[in-house]
C-alpha positions, 0 to 999 in steps of 0.5 A: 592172831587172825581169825581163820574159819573153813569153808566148802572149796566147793559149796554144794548150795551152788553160791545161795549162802547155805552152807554153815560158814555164812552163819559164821562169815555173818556174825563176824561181819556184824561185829567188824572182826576180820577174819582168812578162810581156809578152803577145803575140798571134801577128800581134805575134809575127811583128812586127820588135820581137818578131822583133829578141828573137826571130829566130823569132817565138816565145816565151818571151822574156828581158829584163834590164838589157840583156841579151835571150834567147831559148830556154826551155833557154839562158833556164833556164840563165841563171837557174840560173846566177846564182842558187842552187837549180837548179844543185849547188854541186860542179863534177861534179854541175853538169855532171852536171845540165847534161847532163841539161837537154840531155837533156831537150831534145835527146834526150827532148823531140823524138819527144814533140814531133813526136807532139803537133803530129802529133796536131794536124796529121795526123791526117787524113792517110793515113800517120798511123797509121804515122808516129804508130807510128813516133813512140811507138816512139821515145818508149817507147825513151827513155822505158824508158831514162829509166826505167831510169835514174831507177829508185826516186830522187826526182830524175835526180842526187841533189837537185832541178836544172834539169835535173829542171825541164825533164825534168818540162816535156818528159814533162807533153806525154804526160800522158794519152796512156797512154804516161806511164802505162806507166812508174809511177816516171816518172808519180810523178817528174812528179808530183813536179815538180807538186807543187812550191810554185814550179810551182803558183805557176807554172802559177797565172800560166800558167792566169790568163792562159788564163782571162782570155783565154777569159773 
């Protein structure tokens, strides 16, 4: 049975490849599995029938045979699981790649996050210079340990990993922030994820749907 994920009818990232479902789009890519979108306006979103795949009402959405699933992360996961190139074959460097998607979002992903919808949301508000102080703060810490880390390597842990995959789809939030920029070996490590045939193919499809919406 064919693969079908859901994504925005119409993103709120305006075609940049941010909204979850590029992270899924991505890993499928990468591992050659053809898959149907189903596209969803935000009233549909909040429906019983999306609500019953997704107890939230967001996206991405994964729906296979009978399977269902919600979460970018536990959805990567699946599909790195059960199919070559995402995840090493040696059972240290697995969990070692593991680790790192939860890194990607749990521990990266979270002040970046918080920063984009405070940008959006409260930018008019009267403390948002401090909380948007509080916020990059917090980002450049992770991001200098990040760095540190990664050093002059291609990848986090030895080949490309899923856990590569959803580091680089954290770290394009801050893509023109100038916070990204401070860390030269971070800026090419996305770089690197872009360049990738399986992301273009991805962000492709993302941008379509964008440009149909808009058209």
């Amino acid at each position: 049975m064919a693969i079908t994920i859901t994504a925005f009818e119409r993103s709120p990232d305006r075609g940049k490849g941010l909204a979850r479902d590029m992270r899924v789009r991505w890993a499928l890519e990468e591992v050659g599995e053809p898959y149907e979108v189903r596209l969803l306006s935000f009233k549909a979103m909040k429906e019983p029938a999306h609500r019953a795949l997704q107890p939230f009402g967001q996206i991405p959405t994964y729906e296979e045979s009978d399977l269902a699933l919600f979460e970018s992360g536990a959805i990567v996961f699946h599909i790195a699981e059960r199919h070559a190139g995402l995840l090493p074959d040696g059972a240290n460097a697995r969990a070692r790649a593991i680790a790192w998607m939860f890194a990607a979002l749990n521990t990266v992903e979270p002040p970046i996050f918080d920063r984009a919808l405070a940008t959006i949301l409260e930018r008019d508000e009267p403390w948002y210079e401090g909380r948007l102080r509080l916020l990059e703060d917090s980002i450049r810490k992770r991001l200098g340990d990040l760095s540190r880390h990664l050093g002059e390597a291609d990848w986090l842990d030895g080949g490309f990993s899923a856990g590569d995959l959803l580091m680089v789809t954290v770290l394009l939030r801050l893509k023109g922030s100038g916070i990204l920029e401070e860390y030269p070996n971070l800026s090419a490590y996305v770089a690197r994820g872009e360049a990738r045939r399986a992301y273009k193919r991805a962000f492709a499809a993302q941008l379509a749907v964008f440009n149909a919406s808009s058209g």
